[in-house]
VMD Tcl script that builds the backbone (N, CA, C; Angstrom):
set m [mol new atoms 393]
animate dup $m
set s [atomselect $m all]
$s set {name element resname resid chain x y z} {
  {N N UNK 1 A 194.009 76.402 66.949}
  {CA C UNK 1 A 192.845 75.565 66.773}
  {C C UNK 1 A 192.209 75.263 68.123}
  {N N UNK 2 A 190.885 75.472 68.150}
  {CA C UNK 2 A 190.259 74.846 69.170}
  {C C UNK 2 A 190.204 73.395 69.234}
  {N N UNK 3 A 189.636 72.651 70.720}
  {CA C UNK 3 A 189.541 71.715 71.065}
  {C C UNK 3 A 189.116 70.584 69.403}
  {N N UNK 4 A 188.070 71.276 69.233}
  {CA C UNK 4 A 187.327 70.592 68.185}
  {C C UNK 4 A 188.117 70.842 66.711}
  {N N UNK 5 A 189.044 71.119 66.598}
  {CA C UNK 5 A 189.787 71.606 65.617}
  {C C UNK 5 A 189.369 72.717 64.880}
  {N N UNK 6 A 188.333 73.613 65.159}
  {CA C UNK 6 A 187.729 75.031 64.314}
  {C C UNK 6 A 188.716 75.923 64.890}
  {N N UNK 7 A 189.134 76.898 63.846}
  {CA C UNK 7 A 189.991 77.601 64.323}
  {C C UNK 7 A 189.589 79.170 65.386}
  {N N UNK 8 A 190.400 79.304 65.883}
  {CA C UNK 8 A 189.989 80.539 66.996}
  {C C UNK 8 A 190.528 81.565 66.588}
  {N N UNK 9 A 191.779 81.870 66.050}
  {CA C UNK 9 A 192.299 82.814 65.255}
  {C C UNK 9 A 191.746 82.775 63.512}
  {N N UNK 10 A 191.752 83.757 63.141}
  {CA C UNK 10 A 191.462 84.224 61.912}
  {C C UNK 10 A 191.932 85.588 61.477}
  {N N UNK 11 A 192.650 85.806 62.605}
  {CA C UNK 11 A 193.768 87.245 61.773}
  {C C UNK 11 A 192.522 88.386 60.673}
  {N N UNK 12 A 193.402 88.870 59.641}
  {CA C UNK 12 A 192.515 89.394 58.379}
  {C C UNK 12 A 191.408 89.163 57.854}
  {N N UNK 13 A 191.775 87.472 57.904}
  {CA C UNK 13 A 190.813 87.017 57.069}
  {C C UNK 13 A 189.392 87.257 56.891}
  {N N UNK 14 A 188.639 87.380 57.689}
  {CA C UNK 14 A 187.235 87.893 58.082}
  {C C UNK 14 A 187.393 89.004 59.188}
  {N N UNK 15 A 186.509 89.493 58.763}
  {CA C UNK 15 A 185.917 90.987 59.910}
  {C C UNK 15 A 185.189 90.660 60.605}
  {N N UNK 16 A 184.250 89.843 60.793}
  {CA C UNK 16 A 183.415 89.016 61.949}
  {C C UNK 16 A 183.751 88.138 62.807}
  {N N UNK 17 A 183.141 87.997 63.997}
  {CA C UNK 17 A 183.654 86.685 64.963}
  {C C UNK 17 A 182.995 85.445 64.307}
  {N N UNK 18 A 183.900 84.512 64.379}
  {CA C UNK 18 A 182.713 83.648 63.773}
  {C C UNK 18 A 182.343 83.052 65.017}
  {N N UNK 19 A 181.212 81.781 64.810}
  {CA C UNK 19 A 180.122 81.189 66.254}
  {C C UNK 19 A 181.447 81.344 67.011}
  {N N UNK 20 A 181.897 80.321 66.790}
  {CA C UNK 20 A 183.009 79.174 67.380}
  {C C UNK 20 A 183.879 80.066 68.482}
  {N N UNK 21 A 184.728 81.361 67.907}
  {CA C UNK 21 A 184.941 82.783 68.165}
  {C C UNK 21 A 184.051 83.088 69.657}
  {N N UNK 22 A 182.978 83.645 69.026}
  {CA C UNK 22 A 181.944 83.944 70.146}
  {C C UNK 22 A 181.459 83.463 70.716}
  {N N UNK 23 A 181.537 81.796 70.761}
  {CA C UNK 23 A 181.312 80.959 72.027}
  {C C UNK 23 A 182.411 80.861 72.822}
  {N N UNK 24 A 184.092 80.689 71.916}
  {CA C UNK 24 A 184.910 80.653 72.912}
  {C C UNK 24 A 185.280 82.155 73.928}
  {N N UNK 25 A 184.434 83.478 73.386}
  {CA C UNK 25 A 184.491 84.703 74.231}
  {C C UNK 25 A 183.576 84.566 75.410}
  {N N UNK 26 A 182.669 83.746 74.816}
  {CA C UNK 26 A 181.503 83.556 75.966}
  {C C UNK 26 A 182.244 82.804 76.975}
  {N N UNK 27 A 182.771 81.652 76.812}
  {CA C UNK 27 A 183.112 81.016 78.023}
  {C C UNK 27 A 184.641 81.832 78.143}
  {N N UNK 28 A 184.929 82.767 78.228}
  {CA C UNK 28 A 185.991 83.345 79.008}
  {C C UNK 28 A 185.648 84.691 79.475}
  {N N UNK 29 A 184.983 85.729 78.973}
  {CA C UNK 29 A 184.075 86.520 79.462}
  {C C UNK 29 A 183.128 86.142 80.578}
  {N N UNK 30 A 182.227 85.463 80.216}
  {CA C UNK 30 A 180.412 85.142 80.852}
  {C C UNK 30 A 179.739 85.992 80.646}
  {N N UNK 31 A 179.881 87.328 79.577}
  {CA C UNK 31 A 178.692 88.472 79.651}
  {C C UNK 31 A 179.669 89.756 79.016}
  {N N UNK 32 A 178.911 90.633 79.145}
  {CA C UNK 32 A 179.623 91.931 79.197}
  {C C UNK 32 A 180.755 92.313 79.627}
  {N N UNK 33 A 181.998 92.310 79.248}
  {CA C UNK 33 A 183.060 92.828 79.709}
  {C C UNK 33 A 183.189 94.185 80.742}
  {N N UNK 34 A 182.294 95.041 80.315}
  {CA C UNK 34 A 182.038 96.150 81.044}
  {C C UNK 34 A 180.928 96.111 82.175}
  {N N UNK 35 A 179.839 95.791 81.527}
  {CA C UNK 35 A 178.584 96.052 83.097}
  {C C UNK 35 A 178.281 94.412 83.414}
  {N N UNK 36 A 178.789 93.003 82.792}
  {CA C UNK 36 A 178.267 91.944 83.049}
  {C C UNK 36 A 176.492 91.651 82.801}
  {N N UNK 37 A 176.314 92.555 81.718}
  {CA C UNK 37 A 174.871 92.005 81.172}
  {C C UNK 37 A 174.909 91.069 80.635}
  {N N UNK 38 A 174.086 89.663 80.320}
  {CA C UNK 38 A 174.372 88.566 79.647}
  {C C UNK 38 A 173.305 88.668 78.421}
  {N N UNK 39 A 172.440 89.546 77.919}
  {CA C UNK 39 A 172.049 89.447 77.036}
  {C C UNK 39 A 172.281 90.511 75.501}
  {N N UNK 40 A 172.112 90.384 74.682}
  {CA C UNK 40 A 172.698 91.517 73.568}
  {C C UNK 40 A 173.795 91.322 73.166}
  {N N UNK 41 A 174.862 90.676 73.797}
  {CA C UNK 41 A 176.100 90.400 73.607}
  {C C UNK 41 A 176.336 90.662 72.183}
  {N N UNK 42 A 177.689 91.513 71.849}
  {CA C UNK 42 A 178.043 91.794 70.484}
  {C C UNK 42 A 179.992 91.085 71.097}
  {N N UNK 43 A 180.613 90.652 69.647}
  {CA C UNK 43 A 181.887 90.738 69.731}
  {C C UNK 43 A 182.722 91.809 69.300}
  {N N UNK 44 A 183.237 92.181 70.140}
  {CA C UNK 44 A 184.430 93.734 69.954}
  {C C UNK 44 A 185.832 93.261 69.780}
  {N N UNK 45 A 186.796 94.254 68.281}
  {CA C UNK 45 A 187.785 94.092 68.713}
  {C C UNK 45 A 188.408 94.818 69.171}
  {N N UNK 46 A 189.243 94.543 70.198}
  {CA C UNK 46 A 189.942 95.498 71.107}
  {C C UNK 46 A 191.076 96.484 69.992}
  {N N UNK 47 A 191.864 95.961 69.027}
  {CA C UNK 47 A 192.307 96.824 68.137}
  {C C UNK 47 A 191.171 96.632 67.112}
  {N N UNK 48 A 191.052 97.470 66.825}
  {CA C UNK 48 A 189.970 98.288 65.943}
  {C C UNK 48 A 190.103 97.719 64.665}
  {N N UNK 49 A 189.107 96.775 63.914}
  {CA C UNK 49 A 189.065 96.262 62.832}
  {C C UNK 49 A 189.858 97.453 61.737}
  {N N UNK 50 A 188.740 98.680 61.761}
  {CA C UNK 50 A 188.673 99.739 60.881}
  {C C UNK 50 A 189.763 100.541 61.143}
  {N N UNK 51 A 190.032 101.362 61.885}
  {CA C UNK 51 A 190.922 102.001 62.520}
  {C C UNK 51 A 192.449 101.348 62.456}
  {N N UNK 52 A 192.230 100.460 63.310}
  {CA C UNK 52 A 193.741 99.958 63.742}
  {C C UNK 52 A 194.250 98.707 62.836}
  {N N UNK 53 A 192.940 98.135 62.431}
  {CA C UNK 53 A 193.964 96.964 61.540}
  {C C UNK 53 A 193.915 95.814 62.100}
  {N N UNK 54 A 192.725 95.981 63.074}
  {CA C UNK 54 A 193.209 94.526 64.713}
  {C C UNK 54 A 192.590 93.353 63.394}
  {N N UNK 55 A 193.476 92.114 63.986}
  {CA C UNK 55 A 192.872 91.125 63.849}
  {C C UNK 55 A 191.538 90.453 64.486}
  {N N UNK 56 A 190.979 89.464 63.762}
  {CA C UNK 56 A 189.795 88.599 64.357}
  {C C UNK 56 A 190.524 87.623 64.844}
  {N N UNK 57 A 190.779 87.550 66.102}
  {CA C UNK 57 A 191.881 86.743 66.966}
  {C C UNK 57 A 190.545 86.889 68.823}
  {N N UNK 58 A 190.516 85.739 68.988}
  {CA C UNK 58 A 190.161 85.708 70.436}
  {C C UNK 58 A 191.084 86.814 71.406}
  {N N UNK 59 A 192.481 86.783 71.016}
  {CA C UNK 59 A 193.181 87.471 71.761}
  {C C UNK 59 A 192.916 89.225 71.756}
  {N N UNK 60 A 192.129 89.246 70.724}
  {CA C UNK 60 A 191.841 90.996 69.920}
  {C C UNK 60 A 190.146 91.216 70.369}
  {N N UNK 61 A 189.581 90.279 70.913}
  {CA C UNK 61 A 188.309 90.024 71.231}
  {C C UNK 61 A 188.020 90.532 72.142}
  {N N UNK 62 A 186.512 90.691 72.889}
  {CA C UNK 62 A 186.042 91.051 74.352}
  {C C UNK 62 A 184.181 91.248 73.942}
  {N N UNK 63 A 183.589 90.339 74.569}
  {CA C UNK 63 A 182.091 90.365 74.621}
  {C C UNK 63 A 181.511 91.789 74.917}
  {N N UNK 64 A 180.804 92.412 74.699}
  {CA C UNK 64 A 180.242 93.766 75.394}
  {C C UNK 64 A 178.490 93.695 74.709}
  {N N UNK 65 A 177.978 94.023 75.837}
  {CA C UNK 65 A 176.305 94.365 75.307}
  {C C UNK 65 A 176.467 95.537 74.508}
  {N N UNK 66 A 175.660 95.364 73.716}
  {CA C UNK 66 A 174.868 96.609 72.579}
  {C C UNK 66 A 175.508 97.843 73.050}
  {N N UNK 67 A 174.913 98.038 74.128}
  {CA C UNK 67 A 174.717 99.349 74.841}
  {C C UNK 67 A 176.496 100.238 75.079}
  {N N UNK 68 A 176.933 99.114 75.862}
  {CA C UNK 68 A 178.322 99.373 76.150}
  {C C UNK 68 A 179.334 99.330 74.816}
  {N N UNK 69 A 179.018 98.723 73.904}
  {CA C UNK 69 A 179.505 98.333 72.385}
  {C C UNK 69 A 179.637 99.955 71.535}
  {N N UNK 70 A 178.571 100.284 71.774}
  {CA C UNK 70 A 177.879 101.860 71.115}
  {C C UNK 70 A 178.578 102.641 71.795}
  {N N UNK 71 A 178.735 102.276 72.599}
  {CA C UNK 71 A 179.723 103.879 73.810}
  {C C UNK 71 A 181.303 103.721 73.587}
  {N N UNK 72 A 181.610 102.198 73.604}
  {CA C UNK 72 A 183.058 102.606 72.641}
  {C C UNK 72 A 183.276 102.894 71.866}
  {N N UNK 73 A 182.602 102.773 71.029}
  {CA C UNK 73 A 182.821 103.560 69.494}
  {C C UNK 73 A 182.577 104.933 69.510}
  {N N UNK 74 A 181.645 105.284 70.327}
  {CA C UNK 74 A 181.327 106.845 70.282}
  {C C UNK 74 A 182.465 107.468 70.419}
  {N N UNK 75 A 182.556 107.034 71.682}
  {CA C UNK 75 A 183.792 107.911 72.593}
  {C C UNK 75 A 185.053 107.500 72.346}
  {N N UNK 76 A 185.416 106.361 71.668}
  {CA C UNK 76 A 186.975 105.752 71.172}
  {C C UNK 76 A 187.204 105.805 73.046}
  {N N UNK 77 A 186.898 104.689 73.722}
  {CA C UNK 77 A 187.459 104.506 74.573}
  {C C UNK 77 A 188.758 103.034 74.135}
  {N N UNK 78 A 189.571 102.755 75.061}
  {CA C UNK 78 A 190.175 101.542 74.661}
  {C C UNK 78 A 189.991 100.610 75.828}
  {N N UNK 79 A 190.151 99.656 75.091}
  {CA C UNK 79 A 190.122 97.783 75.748}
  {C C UNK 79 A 191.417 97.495 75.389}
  {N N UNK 80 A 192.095 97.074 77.458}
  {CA C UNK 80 A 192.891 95.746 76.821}
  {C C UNK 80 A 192.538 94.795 77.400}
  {N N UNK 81 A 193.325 93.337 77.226}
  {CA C UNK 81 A 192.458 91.949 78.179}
  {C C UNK 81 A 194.248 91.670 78.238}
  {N N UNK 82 A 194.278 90.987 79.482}
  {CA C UNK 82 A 195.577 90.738 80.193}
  {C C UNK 82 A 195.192 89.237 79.508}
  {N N UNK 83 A 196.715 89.050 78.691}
  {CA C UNK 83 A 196.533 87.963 78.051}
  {C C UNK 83 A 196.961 86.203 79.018}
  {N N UNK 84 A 197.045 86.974 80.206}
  {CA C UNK 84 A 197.266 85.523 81.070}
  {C C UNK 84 A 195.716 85.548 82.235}
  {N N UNK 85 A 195.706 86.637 82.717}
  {CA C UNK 85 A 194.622 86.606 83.622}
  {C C UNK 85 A 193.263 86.770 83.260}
  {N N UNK 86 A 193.206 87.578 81.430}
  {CA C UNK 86 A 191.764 87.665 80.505}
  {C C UNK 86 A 190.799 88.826 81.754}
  {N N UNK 87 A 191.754 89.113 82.221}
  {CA C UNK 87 A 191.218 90.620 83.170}
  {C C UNK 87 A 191.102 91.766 81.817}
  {N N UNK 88 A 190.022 92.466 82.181}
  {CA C UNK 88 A 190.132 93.809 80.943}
  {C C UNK 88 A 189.741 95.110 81.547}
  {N N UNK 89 A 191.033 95.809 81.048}
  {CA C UNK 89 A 190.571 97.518 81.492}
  {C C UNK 89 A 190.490 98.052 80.448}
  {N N UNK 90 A 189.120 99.115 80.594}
  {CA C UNK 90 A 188.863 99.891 79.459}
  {C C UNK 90 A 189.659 101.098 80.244}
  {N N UNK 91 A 190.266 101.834 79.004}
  {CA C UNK 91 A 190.851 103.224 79.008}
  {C C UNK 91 A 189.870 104.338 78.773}
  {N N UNK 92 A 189.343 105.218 79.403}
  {CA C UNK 92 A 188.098 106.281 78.755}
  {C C UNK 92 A 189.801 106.896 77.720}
  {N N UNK 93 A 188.621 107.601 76.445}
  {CA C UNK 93 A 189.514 108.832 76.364}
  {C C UNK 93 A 189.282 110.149 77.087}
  {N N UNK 94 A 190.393 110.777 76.802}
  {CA C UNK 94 A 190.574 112.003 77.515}
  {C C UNK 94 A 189.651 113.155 77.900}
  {N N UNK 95 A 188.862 113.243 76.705}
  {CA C UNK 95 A 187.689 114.235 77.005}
  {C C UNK 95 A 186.477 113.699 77.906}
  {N N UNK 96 A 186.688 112.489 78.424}
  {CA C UNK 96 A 186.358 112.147 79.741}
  {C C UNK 96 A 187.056 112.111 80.839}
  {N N UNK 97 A 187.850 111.391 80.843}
  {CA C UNK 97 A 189.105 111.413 82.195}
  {C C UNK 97 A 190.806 111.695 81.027}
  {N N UNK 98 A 191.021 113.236 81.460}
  {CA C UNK 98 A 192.381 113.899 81.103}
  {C C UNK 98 A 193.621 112.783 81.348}
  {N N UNK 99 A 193.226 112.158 82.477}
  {CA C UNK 99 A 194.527 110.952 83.202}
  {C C UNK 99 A 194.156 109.785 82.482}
  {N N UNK 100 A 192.990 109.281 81.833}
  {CA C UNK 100 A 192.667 108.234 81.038}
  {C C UNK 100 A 192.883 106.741 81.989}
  {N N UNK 101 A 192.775 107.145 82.876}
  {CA C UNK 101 A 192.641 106.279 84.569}
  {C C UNK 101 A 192.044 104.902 83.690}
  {N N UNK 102 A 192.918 103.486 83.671}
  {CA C UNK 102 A 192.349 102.526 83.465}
  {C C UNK 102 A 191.336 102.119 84.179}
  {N N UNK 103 A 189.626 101.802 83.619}
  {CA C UNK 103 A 188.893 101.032 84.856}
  {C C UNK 103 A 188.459 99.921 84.675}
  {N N UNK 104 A 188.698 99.058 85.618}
  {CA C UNK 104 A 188.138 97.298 85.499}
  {C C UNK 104 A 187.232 97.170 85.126}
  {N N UNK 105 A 187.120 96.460 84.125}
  {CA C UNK 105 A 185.860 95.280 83.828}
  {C C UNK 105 A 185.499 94.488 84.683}
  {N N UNK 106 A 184.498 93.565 84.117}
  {CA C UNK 106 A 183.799 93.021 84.984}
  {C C UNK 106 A 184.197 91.713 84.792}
  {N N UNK 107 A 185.141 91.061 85.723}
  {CA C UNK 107 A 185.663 89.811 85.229}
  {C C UNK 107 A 184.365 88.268 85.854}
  {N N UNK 108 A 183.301 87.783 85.183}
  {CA C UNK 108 A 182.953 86.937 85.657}
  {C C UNK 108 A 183.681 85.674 85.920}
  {N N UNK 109 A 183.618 85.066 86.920}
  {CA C UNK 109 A 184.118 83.381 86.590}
  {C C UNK 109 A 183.171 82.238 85.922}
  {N N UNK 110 A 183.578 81.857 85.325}
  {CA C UNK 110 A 182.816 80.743 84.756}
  {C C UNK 110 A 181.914 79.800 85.468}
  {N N UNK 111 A 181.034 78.991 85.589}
  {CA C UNK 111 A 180.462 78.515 86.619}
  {C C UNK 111 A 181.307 77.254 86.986}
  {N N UNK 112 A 181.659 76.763 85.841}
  {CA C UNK 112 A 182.781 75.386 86.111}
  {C C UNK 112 A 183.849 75.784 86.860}
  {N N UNK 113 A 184.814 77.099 86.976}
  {CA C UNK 113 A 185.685 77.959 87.489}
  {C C UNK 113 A 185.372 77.752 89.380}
  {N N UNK 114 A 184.128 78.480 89.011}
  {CA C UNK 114 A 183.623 78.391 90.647}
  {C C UNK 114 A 182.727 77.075 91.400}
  {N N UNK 115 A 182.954 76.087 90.567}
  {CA C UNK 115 A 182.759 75.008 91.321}
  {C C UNK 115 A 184.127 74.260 91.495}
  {N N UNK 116 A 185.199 74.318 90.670}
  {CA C UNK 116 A 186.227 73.874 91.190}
  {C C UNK 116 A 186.716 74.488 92.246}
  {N N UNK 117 A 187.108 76.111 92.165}
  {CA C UNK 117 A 187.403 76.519 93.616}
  {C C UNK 117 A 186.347 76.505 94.779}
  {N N UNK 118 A 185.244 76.082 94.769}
  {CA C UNK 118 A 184.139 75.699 95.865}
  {C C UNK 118 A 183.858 74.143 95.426}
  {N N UNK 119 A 184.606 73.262 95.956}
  {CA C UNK 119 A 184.153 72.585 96.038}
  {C C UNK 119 A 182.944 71.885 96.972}
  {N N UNK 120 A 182.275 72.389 97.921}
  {CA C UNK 120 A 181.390 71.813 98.533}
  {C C UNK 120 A 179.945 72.846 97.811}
  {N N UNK 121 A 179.814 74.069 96.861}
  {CA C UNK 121 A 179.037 74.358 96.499}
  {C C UNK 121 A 177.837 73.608 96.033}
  {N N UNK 122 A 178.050 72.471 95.422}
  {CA C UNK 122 A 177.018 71.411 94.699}
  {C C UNK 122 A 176.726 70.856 96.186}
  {N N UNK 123 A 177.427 71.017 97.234}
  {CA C UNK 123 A 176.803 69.197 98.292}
  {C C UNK 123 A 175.643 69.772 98.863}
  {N N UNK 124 A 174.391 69.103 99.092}
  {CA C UNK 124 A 173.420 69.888 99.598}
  {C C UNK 124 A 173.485 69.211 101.689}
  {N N UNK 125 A 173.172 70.011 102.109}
  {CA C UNK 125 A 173.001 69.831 103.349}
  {C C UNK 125 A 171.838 69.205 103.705}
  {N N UNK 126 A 171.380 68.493 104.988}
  {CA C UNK 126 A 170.204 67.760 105.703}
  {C C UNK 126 A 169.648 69.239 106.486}
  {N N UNK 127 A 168.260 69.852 106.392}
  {CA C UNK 127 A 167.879 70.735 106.861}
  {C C UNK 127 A 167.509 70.809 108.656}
  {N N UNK 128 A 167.790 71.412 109.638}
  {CA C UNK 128 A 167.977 71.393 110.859}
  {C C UNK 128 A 166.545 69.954 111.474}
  {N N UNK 129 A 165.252 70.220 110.476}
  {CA C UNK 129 A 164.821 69.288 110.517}
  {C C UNK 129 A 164.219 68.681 110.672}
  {N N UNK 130 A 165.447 68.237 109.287}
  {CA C UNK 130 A 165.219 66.505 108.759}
  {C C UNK 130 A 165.706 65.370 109.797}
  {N N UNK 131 A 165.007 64.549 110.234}
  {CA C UNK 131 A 165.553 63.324 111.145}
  {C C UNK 131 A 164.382 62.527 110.845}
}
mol reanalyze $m
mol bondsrecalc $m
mol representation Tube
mol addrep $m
């Protein structure tokens, strides 16, 4: 259950993300998993609704634009998301890279993320000058 008590897992039960789902991908993503576009956003599951059987689980999840959405399916590339760090490497398949060479996603930080580790980001400075 999320904060608000809506649930984040949904296993079988539905084939869609629901909002709640795809807001909580949004704030752990920030965009596209693959190129970091923030608009178009579709929800993907990393095991394959159809195919594999994946659940509708945040953990089975990963944001991707349209564009990048369409190219996994084409090509059956794979997604995983490191379930502590929410880092994700897509796998090409083979008839692209024979070695199937994992390559990084695009891990954004959240903006709340990067104001805690910067904390002086918000302080504004007195300009050389102001007196």
């Amino acid at each position: 259950m999320g904060a608000s008590s809506l649930p984040l897992d949904v296993g079988r039960a539905r084939r869609y993300f629901t909002r709640t789902q795809v807001l909580g991908l949004w704030e752990r993503d920030g965009g596209c998993a693959s190129c970091g576009q923030t608009t178009f956003l579709e929800a993907h599951h990393n095991q394959w609704w159809d195919r594999d059987h994946g659940p509708t689980d945040l953990t089975n999840g990963v944001l991707l634009c349209s564009r990048c959405h369409h190219r996994v399916h084409a090509d059956h590339w794979e997604i995983h998301t490191d379930p502590v760090s929410h880092a994700v490497a897509f796998i090409p398949p083979a008839h692209i890279d024979p070695d199937r060479t994992p390559r990084p996603g695009v891990h954004r930080h959240h903006p709340r993320e990067h104001h805690r580790e910067h904390p002086r980001h918000n302080q504004t400075t007195e300009s050389p000058d102001a007196a």
